[in-house]
Structure formats: C-alpha cells, structure tokens
LUMKEZA-690872 format. One record per residue (C-alpha): x, y, z; residue in three letters. Coordinates in steps of 0.25 Angstrom, whole numbers, plus 2048, in hexadecimal, padded with zeros to 3 digits. Layout:
<sites>
XYZala...
</sites>
This chain:
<sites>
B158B9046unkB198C6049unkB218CC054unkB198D305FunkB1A8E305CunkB218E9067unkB218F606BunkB28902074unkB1C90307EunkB1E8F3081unkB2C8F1083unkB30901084unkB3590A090unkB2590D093unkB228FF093unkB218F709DunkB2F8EE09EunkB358FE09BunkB3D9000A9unkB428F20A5unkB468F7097unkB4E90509CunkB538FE0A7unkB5A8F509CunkB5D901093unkB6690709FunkB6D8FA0A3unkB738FB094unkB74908094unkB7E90609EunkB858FE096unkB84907088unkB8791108DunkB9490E094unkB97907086unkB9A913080unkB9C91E08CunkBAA91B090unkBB091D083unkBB192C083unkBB692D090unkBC192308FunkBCA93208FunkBC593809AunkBC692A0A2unkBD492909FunkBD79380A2unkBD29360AFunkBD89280B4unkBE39260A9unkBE49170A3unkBE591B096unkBE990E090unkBE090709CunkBD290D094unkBCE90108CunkBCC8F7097unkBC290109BunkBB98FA08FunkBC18EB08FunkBBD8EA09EunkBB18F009BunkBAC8E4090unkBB58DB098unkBAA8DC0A3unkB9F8DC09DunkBA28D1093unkBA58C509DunkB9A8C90A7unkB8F8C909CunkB8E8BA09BunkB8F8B90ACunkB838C30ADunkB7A8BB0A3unkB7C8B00AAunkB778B40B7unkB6D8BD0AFunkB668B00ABunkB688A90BAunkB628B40C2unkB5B8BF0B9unkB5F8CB0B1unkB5C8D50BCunkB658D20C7unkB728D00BDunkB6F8DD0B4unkB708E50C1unkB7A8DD0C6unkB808E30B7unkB7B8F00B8unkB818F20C7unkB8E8EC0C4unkB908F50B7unkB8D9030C0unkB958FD0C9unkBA18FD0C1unkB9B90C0BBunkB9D9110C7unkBAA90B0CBunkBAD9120BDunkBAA91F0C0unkBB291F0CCunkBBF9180C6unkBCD91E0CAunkBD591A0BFunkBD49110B4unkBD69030B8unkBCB9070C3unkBC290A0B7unkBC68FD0B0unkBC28F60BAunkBB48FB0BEunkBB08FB0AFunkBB38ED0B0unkBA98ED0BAunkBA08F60B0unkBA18EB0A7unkB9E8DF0B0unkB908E70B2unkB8F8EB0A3unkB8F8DB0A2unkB818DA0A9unkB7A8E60A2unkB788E5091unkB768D5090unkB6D8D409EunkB668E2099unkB658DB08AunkB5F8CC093unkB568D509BunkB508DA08DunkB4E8CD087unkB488C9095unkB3D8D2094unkB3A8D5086unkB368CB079unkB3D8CB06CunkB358D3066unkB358DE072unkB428DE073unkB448E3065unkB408F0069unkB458F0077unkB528EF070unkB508FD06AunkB51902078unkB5E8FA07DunkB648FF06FunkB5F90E073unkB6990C080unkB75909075unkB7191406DunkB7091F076unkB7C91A07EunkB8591C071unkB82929071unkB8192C07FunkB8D925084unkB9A92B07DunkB9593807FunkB9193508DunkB9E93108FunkBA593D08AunkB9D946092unkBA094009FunkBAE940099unkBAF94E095unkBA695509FunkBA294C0ADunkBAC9420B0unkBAF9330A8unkBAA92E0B5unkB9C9310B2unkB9D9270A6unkB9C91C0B0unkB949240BAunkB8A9280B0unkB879180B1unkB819180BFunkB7491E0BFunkB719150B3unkB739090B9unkB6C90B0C4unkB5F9100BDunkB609030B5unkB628FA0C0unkB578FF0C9unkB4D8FE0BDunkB518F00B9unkB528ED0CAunkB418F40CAunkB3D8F10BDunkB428E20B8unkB3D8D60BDunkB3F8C90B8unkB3C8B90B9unkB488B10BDunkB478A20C1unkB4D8A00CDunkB578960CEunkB6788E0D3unkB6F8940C7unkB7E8900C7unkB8589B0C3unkB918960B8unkB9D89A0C3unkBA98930B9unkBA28960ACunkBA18A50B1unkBAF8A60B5unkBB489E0A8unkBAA8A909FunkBAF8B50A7unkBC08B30A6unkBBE8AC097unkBB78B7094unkBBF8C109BunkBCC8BE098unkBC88BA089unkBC28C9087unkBCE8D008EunkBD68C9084unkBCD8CD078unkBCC8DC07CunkBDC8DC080unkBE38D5076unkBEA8DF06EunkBE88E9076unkBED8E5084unkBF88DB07FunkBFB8D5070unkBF28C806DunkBFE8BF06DunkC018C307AunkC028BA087unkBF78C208CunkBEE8C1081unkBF08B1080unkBEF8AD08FunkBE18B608DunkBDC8AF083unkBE18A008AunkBD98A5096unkBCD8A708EunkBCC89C087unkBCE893091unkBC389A09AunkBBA899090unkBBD88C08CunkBBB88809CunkBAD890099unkBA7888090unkBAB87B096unkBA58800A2unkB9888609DunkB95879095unkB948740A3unkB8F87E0ACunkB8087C0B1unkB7D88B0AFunkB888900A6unkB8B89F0A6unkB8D89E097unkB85892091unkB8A88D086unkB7E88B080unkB7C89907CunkB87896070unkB7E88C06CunkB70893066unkB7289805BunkB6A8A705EunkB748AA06AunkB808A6062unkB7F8AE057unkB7A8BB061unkB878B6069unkB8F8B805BunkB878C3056unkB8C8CC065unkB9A8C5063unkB9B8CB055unkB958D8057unkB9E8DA062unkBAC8D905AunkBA68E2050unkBA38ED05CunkBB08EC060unkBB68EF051unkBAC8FC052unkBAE90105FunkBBC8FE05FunkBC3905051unkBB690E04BunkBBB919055unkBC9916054unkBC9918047unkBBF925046unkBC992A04EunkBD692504BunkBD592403CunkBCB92C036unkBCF938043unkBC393A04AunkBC193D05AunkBBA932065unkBAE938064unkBAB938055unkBB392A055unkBA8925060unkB9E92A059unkBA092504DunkB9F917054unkB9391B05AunkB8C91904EunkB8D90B053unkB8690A061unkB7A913059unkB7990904FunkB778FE057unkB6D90105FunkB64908053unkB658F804EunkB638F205BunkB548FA05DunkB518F6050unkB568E704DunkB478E1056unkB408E704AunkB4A8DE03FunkB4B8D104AunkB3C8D004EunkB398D003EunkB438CB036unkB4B8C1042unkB588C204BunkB628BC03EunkB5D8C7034unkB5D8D103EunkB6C8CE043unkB6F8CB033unkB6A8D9031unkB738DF03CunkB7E8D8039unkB7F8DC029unkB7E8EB02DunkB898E7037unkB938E202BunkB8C8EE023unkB938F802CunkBA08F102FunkBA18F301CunkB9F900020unkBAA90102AunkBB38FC01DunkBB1908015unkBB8911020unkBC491801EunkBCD923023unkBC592C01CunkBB9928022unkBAE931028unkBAA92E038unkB9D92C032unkBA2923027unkBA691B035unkB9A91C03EunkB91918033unkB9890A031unkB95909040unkB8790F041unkB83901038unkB8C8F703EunkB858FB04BunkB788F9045unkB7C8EB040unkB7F8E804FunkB728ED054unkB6C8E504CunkB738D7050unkB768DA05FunkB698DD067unkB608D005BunkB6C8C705EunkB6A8C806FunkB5C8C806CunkB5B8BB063unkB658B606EunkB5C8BA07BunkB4F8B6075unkB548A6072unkB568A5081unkB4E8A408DunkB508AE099unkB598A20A1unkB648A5095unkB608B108EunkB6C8BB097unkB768B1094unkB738B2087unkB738C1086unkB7F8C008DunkB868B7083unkB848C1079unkB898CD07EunkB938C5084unkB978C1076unkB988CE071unkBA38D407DunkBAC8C8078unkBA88CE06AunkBAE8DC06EunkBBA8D5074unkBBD8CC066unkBBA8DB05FunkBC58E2067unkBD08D5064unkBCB8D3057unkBCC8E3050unkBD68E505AunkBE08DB053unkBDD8DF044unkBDF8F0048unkBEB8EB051unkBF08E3045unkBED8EC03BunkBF38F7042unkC008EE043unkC028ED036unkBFE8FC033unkC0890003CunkC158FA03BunkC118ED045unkC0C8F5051unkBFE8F9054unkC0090705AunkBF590E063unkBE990E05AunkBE591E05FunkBF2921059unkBF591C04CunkBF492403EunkBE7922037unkBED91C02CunkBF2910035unkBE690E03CunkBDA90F033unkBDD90202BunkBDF8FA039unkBD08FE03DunkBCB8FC02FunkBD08EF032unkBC68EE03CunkBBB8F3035unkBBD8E702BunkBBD8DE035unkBB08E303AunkBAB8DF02CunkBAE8D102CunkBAB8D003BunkB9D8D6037unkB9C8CC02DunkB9B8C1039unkB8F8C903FunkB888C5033unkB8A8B7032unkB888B4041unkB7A8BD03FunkB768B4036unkB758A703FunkB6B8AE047unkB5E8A8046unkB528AF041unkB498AF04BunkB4B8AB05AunkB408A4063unkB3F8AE06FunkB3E8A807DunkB328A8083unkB368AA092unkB3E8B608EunkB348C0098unkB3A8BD0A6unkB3E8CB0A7unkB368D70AAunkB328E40ACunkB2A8E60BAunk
</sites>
C-alpha cells in the first residue's frame, strides 16, 4: 500500500497544528542560531572583557551543558509531558542569555553560557519529541523541510549576525538578540500546545542521574581538554578519566536496577535506536573534524581571512538541511536503511574530496567537499531519529530522542580528542618535537598535520556506512504516537 499523500496545507504554517509548528521552528531557532552567531564575535568579546586564552570554554562549557542535561530532560519529558520541560528549557537558556548579555568579565561569561547550555539541553531533542508527538511518519517528512529551513537560514544569518553586533551595536546583543525569541516561542507553545499525559507516582532516578551527570561530565571534560588543557598522560587527564569510568560503571549497575531508570538500558538493545544512537555518535566525530581544521586551514595554509575561512564551512550547515527537506521523499519510498546508505555514501563521497586538497587549493575546491558531506549528513541525521522515534511509544519516545542527540555530544567530544591527537602529533614530528600554536606556524608545517585529519575523516566515514547498513528497512510506527496537539 502506498503512503498517504501529504501536503503543505495539512501539516503547513496555515494549517491547523501551525502555531504548534512555528512555535517549534523558534525553539530551535534558538538553539541554530547561537550555533553559529558567537564565532564572529569571539574578538570583540575578548577586547571588551580580556580572557584571551579563557575563549574556548565559552563552547566546552557550552556543549558541556547541554550534553549531560539532554538525557535528565527526556526523562522527565516522558514522566510529566513535553510542554512543561521544554519551557522549563526554553526559560533556563534565556535566562542564561541574559546573564550573558550582562556579563563583567570573562569567567562571568563562562558561567552563564553554562547556564545557556543547561536550557539548550531541553530545546532541539524536546522540539524534535514534540514533532514526532504530533505528526505520522509520513507528515513528518515534510515537516522536516521546515525544522531544516530554521538550520539554513541560521547558517546564513547567524555569522553575519554576529558581526554586525560586533562591529556596529555591541557583542552583547548576540545574547540579547535571543530574548524576544524565546518569549514568543514559549507563549505560543504555553497558548497553543496541548497534550495527553497519564497521571501518575513516577520515581524519578535520583543516583542513576547523579552517576549519568558527573560520568558524563567529567568524561566529556576530559575529552575536549586532553591536549589542550594538560598533556594525556598527565595526572589530570588520568584521575578524569578513573572518575568516569567508575561513575559510569556505578550507572549501569544502578540502571539495571532502578524501577524508572533515567537512562534505560534497554534503548542499546533494539536494533533501530542503536544504530540511530551510532549513526549521531559517528556523525558527531566527523563534525568535529569539519568545524574544527576546515577554517584553520583556509586560513592558515592556503591564507585566507575568518570570513571567507567561515564561509567556506558554511557550505556544510546549507547542505544539511537542503538533504534533510528532502530525505521524507527517499525514506517513505525506498525505507530508513537505503535512505541512511544513500547519506552516508555521499558522506564518504565528500570526505575523498577532502583528499584531493592541497596548498594550492581554491577556497571553493574546499567548500565544495563540505557542501556534500553536509548533504550525506542530512540524509542520515533527521531518518535515523525518526526511525528511532517511530519504533516507540509516547512513555519512551523523549528518552529515546534524547539518547541520540545525547550520543552525538559525546561524538563531538571523541572528535575534538581524536583529530586533536593526530594534528598534535603530526605537528610534533613536523616541528622538531613541539607542537607550537597552530595560528602561528608556517604553511609548510601545518597543512600536512590537518591533511592528516582530512584522512582520518575518510576512514571515519567509512564507519557511517557500515553502521547505516544495519538499519532496518522499514519500521513499524507506533500507533499512540498523537498525544500531542495543536489546540
């Protein structure tokens, strides 16, 4: 049997579950935007309040945040409703927005985007919940067009946003900028989302929460820090990594017991949310790879400014989402596996491309290698939470949003240790044992220790492949997924 035809005017802005929709498409506006609107102001912060060599908490604590509250916000998501935890979410990240835009110094401004990413923690996996709440399979193939338009237009708008606060208004209103956005979203999701939630006793997972949090705290920190902060070897890096280990050790032992785990276990066990809980993981290393050493070495090696550099990795965040829009068409006909197959090929398919550059490369000879791996990842990201959400009911169907985008923050945090060690030790060898500041060091020095990392992206790549293949073709969708809806 054929899949339903869907169209604009049923699950649309003029339709009627629209207010539900826009309110959604703001939450993660939020969320896109400030993905991509500090970068370009980084300079004006650090004119302003100093910190120089402080700036990069402002993104660790940032993902730091929002990583370990992700699976704490499912939870209770599934316990008590989308709509109280998302504005919970939405309130706690303007909140830290404006703390922000009133910070002093820089360890002030650490701190409250720490708060920033406790909220962010709520909005995209909730926003992505409420969606698959509200919406069938096949509707939500093309209410993802709309979320992926947010993505898109954020790419564009956000970096030069930012510089025009920068340059003409004050960095301040980066943060600032945030407020009447959030407020229009929460009082359209407070006037124009109802839902169906079984009242009940929930014992919420105090230990396993505690355990989750610090393990996952302490084993992120260690991941974005090592190298960086302190050599690998060091004291510091080892004592991080015990704690971890032992936390989540404790967290497992724990869940296995708990009568409403914060984490359950069985989540690792079904095969569809495994391998969407792999296919995040993976595509979050090979982001890090991108984001990380495409600008560094549009700028360092082959001499261009930030703002060509940023463009040239912009080609990315517009790929995506043009995938993303159009993967519904590919998964409602051809199924989730081919879909994600399909994705993941044109992933590999880009990282060859990332081969083929050279000092004597073009900024468009870069962007173009981007602009298709962003494309492979809109084709696995948004089918694999999907496929995941629709082999659930509404009891479990947060948590397992959660899990994924859960999964790719630790992604991000192995991509930062693990291209981190190749350029650092590429670099050592380059340069006569010691890894000098990577802004400064001749061209000659530092293209072949980020080439480096353009190989390892290949093989990494290669992994997205076999891990899309265990997908399974087709996923029988729950049939109490409409608990939530637009009133």
């Amino acid at each position: 049997m054929s899949a339903p035809t869907v169209t604009r005017a049923d699950v649309g802005l003029r339709s009627e579950r629209g207010p539900l929709l826009l309110a959604v498409m703001l939450s993660v506006g939020l969320v896109a935007i400030d993905s991509t609107i500090l970068a370009t102001a980084v300079p004006a912060v650090v004119d302003d309040l100093g910190g120089f060599t402080q700036f990069p908490w402002l993104f660790s604590v940032y993902l730091l945040g929002q990583a370990v509250s992700v699976p704490l916000y499912s939870k209770l998501a599934d316990q008590h409703g989308r709509k109280p935890m998302m504005l919970i979410g939405v309130g706690v990240f303007l909140l830290g927005s404006l703390l922000c835009g009133l910070a002093w110094d820089m360890p002030s401004l650490i701190v409250f985007r720490a708060v920033q990413g406790l909220g962010a923690g709520a909005v995209l996996p909730l926003s992505m919940t409420i969606v698959g709440d509200s919406y069938t399979v096949e509707e939500r193939a093309k209410v993802q067009g709309y979320i992926a338009s947010v993505w898109a237009v954020a790419a564009v708008v956000g970096p030069t946003l930012g510089g025009v606060f920068a340059d003409y208004v004050s960095w301040r209103w980066i943060f600032l900028v945030n407020l009447p956005i959030g407020a229009a979203a929460m009082w359209m999701l407070q006037r124009r989302f109802t839902e169906t939630v079984t009242r009940a006793r929930h014992r919420f997972d105090v230990l396993g929460s505690v355990l989750l949090t610090v393990g996952g705290l302490v084993l992120l920190l260690a991941l974005l820090e090592g190298g960086v902060q302190w050599s690998w070897t060091s004291p510091t890096s080892v004592a991080l990594f015990a704690v971890a280990l032992v936390a989540l050790t404790a967290f497992v032992l724990v869940e296995r017991r708990a009568a409403e785990p914060v984490l359950p276990l069985w989540v690792f066990g079904r095969r569809v949310i495994l391998v969407a809980i792999l296919a995040q993981l993976v595509v979050g290393v090979l982001l890090m790879g991108l984001t990380s050493y495409v600008p560094l070495y549009a700028q360092g090696v082959l001499g261009h400014g930030a703002v060509l550099a940023g463009a040239a990795l912009a080609a990315l965040t517009l790929g995506w989402p043009l995938a993303a829009s159009n993967a519904g068409r590919l998964y409602l006909r051809f199924g989730f596996r081919v879909t994600m197959v399909v994705g993941s090929v044109v992933a590999l398919a880009g990282s060859a491309l990332l081969l083929t550059i050279g000092p004597d490369s073009s900024l468009l000879h870069v962007a173009v290698p981007c602009f298709v791996m962003g494309l492979g990842f809109g084709f696995v990201a948004a089918p694999s939470v999907i496929a995941a959400q629709s082999a659930v009911s509404w009891e479990s169907r947060a948590v397992t949003t959660g899990s994924t985008m859960f999964a790719r923050s630790v992604g991000s945090a192995l991509g930062v240790a693990f291209f981190g060690a190749m350029v650092n030790a590429r670099l050592a060898s380059g340069a006569g044992g010691h890894a000098a500041d990577l802004e400064h060091l001749d061209p000659s020095v530092l293209a072949p220790a980020v080439e480096v990392t353009f190989a390892g992206t290949a093989v990494i790549a290669v992994a997205l492949v076999l891990v899309s293949a265990f997908m399974p073709r087709r996923v029988e969708e729950q049939q109490d997924s409409l608990t939530s809806v637009a009133s």
